[in-house]
N, C-alpha and C positions, 0 to 999 in steps of 0.2 A: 483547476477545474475538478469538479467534483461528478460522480457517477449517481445516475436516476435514484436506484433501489437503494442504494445503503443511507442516502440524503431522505427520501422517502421515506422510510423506517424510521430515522430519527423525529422526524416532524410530525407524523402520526402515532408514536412512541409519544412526544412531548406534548401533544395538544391532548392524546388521553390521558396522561399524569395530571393536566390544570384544569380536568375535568370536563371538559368538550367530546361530543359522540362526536366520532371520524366515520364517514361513512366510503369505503371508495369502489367508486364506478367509472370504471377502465382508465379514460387520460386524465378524467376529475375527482376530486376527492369532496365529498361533504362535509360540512361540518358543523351539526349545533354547537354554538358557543352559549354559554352561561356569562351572564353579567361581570363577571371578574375579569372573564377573557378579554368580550364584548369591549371596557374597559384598558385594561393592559396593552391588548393588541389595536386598539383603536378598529375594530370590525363590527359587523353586523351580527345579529344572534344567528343567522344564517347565511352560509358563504358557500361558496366553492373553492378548492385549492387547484394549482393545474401547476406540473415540474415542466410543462413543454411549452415554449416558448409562442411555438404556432398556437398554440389553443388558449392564450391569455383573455382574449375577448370575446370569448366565450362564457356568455354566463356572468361575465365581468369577474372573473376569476383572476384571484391574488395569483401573483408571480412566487412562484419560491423556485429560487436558483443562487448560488451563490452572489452573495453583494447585494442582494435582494432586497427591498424596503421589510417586508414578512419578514423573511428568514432573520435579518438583524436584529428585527425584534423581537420574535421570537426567544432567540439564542440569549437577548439582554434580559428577557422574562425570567428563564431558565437558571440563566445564573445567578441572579440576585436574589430566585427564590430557591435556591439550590435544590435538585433534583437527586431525592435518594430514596430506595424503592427496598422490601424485600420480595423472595416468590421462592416457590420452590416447585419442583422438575419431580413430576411424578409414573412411575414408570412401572410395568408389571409384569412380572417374570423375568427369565436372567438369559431369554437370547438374545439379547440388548448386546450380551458381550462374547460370545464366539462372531457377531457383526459386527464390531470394533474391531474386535483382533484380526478379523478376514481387510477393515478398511486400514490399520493401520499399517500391512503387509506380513501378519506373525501369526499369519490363519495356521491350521493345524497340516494343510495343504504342501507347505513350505518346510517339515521336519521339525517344527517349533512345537512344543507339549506346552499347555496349560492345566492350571487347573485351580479355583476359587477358594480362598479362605475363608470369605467371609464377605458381607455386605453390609455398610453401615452409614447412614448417612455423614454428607460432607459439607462441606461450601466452601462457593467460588466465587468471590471479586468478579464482576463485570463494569470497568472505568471504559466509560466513552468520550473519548477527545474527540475537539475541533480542530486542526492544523493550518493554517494560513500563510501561505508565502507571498507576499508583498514587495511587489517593488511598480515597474512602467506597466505592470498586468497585475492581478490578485486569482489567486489560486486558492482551493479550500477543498479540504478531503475533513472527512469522518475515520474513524480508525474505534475498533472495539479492543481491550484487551483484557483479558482475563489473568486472572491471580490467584492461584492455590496459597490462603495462607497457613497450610500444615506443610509444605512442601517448602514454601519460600521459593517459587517459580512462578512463571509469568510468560506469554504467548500469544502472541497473534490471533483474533475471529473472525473472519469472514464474515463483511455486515450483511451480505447478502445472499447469504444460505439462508437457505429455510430455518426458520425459527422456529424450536418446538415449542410447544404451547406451557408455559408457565401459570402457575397459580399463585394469585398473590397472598403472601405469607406475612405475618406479623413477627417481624426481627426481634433477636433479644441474645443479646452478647455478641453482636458481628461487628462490633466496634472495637475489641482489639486488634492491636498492630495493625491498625487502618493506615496511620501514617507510614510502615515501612511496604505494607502491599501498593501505595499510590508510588512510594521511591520506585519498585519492581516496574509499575506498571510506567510511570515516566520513563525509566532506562529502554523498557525494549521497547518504545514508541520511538525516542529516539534513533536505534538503532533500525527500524525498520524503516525510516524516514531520512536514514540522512545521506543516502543514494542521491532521494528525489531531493534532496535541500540541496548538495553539492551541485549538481547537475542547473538546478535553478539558479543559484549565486553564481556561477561560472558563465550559463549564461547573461544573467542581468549585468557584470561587469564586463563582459564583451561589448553588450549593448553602452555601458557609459563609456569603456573606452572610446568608441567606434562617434557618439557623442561629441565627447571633449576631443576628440580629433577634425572633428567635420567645426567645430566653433573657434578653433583654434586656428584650423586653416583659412576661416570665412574671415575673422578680423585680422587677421597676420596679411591677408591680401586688403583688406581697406584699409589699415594704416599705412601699408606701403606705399599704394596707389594715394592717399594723401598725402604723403613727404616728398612723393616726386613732381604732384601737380603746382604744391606748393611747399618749395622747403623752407621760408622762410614765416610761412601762417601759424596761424591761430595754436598754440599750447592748449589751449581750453576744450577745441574739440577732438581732439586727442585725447588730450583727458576722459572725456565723455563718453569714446569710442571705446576706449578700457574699459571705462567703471561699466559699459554695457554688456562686452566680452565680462567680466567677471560675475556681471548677475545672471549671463543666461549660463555658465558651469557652473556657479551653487545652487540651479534651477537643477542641472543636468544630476550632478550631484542627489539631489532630495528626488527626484524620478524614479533615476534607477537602481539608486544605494537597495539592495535586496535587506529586508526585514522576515525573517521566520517567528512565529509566535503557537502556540499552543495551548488551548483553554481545557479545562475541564467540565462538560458539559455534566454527565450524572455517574451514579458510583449505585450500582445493584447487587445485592447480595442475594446467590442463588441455593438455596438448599436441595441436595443433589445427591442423588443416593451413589454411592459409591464404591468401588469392589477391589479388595484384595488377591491378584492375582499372581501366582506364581509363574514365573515362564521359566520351560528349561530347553534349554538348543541342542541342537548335535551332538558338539561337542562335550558334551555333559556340566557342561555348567549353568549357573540361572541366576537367577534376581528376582527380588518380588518388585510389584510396581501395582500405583494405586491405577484405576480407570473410572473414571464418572461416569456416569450417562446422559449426561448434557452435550458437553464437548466433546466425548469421544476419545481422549488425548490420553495417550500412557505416558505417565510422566514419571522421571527419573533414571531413562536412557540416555544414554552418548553413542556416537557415532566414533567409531574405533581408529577413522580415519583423521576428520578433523574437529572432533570434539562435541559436534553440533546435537542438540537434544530435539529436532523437528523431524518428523516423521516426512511421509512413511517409510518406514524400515524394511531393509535385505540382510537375509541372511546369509550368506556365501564363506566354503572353507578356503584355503585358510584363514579370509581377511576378516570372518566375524561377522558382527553387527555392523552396519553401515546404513547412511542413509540416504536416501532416492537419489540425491546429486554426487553422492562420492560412490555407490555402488557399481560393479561392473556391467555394461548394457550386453545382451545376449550377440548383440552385433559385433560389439567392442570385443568380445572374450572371445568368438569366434576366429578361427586360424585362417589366412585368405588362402582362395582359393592358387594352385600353381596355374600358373600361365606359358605358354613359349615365348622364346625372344622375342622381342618386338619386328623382328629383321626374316624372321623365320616364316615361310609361306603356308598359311592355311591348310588342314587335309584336302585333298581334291583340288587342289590348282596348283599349277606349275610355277615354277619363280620367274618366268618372262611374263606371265599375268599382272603381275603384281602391279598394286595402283600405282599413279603417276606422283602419291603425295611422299611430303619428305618421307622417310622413316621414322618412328616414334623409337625414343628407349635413349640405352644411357652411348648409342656408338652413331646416335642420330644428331648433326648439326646443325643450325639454325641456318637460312638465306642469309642473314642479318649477320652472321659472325661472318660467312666466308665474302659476303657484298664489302666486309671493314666499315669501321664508321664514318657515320657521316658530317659532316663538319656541321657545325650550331647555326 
């Protein structure tokens, strides 16, 4: 299953690309369609959209939800007229970036110095996939990723941040190394997905086990119960009794065999002004690293711990740069506090006070150990 807003964006994202005004009003979406649409989508020059299921007949508003009669077509619109855009991200003045560095944890706050070399426009790859996990249910997620081809990186978007406002730009030279930004951008889709792939395949062959065990035990009891009513009957319907057991497990088989697929829905090139920034830590040492103002994203950091380049970043001595999941939590680093024995009586109350419950700590015995066990 697929979440409201980043499904949303897409479809309003792709009904403005094929030239339809989107208009949206709260749980509906409007939409003039132009004759091509009208067409394509098999709709009206005038429609409603609606993603919530309760509010479909309202208005007679088209359904988009995954699996959707819309959505299907849509996304077969989409593809076969391939969907490739440029625009570029315009931004004025430079506290765009002490607001980066404060959101990516390396504000000036935290003993980190920066300071700008320079500003020069960039661009960014933006490939948006469909993902589909198929098997006895169908699942479908959107996924943005973006791609620095000066850097040769690539990273995760949140479809459903806020989107700064883009102006469309007329491309010219963003088709090199298209083919190895889409390899970058394939790899960490899959790695960002293959949690939720495993977890889905693990289940689905639960479910076919669980399957071919419940069909196996249903005819394994009706043939028996036939040899014993009659052992000297009919060969034929036995036979028949198999060849049934065998088409309902290559039924069970084609149900729940789990299928993953991945399409490439559209490829946007963002012209994006971009900045040279020196960082230097503590310790006295630094690195430059570029920062967009699109994304946000410094890129060409690692985490000292396990390698990782996703932010947001900690600084701490002596372990360095570190990132939000391997860094130390203020709780964690913290020393507990002492405590007295567990056996030891509170200030102010005498040891013949003391509750009636066992004793807690390491000189405290369980009912259960000194009761012995108990037989199965």
């Amino acid at each position: 299953m697929s979440d409201i807003p980043p499904l949303q964006s897409f479809v309003v994202d792709a009904l403005t690309d094929l030239g339809a005004v989107v208009s949206p009003g709260g749980s509906l979406v409007w939409v003039q369609a132009p004759e091509s649409v009208q067409h394509d989508l098999e709709v009206p020059a005038n429609f409603a959209l609606t993603f919530d299921a309760d509010r479909s007949r309202e208005f007679e508003a088209e359904l988009v939800a995954p699996g959707s009669y819309f959505l299907e077509r849509l996304i077969a619109v989409i593809a076969r007229r391939g969907q490739w855009d440029a625009a570029r991200y315009e931004v004025s003045g430079t506290e765009w970036i002490p607001a980066a560095l404060r959101e990516s944890g390396l504000g000036p706050e935290t003993g980190v110095r920066s300071h700008v070399d320079g500003i020069e426009d960039g661009l960014l790859w933006l490939f948006a996939f469909r993902v589909t996990l198929l098997s006895d249910e169908k699942r479908e997620s959107f996924h943005l990723i973006a791609v620095s081809p000066s850097e040769q990186c690539a990273w995760p978007v949140d479809p459903s941040r806020p989107d700064p406002e883009l102006i469309p730009n007329r491309s010219s030279g963003t088709f090199a190394n298209l083919e190895s930004g889409y390899q970058l951008a394939a790899e960490t889709l899959r790695s960002i997905t293959s949690g939720e792939v495993d977890r889905f395949r693990a289940r689905s062959l639960g479910l076919l086990e669980d399957e071919v065990r419940r069909i196996f035990g249903y005819f394994d009891r009706t043939i028996e119960e036939l040899r014993e009513s009659d052992p000297d009957g009919s060969q034929e319907l036995l036979r028949a009794v198999m060849a049934e057991r065998d088409r309902r497990l290559t039924e069970a088989v084609e149900r729940f065999d789990p299928k993953a697929g991945a399409s490439l829905c559209s490829i946007r090139a963002i012209h994006v002004p971009t900045a040279r920034v020196r960082l230097e830590f503590p310790d006295r040492s630094g690195t430059d690293v570029p920062l967009d103002a699109w994304s946000g994203r410094l890129r060409g950091l690692a985490c000292s711990n396990c390698g990782g380049t996703d932010g947001p970043w900690r600084w701490s001595s002596p372990e360095g740069l570190r990132c939000a999941t391997c860094a130390p939590s203020p709780a964690g680093s913290a020393r507990p506090r002492g405590r007295p024995p567990s056996d030891t009586p509170r200030r102010g109350t005498r040891a013949g006070e003391a509750s009636a419950r066992s004793p807690r700590g390491s000189r405290a015995r369980s009912r259960g150990a000194s009761a012995g066990r108990r037989p199965p």
